[in-house]
C-alpha positions in Angstrom: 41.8 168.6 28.9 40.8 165.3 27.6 41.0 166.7 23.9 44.7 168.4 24.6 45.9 165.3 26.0 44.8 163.2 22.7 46.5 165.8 20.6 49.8 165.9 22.9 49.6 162.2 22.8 48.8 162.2 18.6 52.0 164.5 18.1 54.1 162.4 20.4 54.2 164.5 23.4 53.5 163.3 26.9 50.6 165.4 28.1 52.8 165.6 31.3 54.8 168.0 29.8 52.5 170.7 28.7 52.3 173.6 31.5 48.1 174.0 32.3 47.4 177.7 33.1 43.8 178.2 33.7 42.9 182.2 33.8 39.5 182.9 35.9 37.5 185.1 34.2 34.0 185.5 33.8 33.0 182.6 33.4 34.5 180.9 36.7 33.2 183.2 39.4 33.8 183.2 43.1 37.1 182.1 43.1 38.4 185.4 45.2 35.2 185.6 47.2 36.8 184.4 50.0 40.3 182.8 51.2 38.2 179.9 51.9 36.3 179.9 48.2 40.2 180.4 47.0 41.5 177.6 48.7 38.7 175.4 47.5 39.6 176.1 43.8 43.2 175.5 43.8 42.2 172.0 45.0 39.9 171.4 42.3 41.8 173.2 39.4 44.9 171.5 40.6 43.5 167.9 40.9 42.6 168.1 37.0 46.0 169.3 36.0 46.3 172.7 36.4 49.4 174.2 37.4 49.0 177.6 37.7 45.7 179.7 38.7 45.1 183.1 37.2 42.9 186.0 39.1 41.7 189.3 37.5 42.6 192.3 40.0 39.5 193.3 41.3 37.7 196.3 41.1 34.9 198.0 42.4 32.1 197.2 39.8 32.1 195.5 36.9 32.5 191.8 35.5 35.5 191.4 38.1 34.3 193.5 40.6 35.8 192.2 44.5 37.4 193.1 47.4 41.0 194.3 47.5 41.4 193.1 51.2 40.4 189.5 50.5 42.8 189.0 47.4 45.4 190.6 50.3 44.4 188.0 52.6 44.5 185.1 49.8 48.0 186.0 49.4 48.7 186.1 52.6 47.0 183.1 53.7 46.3 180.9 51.1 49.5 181.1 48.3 51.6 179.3 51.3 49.7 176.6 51.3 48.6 176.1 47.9 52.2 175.8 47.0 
């Protein structure tokens, strides 16, 4: 984020400005373990300047394998709040 800001600042543009999306793939993990896990990472992601969080769906097995009923419940109980 460091480098990005240089380069926004380099070509005159407030770092401010530039919308942070941060997609969660393979090589964050956990994130959608838990509502708790969930909640915890929005904190983090957001206090270094991310705006928006992106999940895979999950699956059964696989690279993004989770629970359907906890990415239910992080909806349910954790987007109101992180918001």
């Amino acid at each position: 984020l460091e480098r990005v800001d240089g380069v926004c600042t380099a070509e005159g543009r407030d770092p401010a400005t530039l919308g942070r999306l941060l997609y969660v793939g393979m090589r964050v993990s956990g994130v959608t373990d838990s509502v708790a896990a969930f909640q915890e990472a929005a904190g983090r992601f957001g206090e270094l300047g991310y705006a928006d969080l992106v999940v895979p769906w999950p699956r059964p097995e696989g690279p993004f394998a989770g629970d359907m009923r906890t990415l239910e419940a992080i909806a349910v109980e954790a987007l109101p709040q992180v918001r």
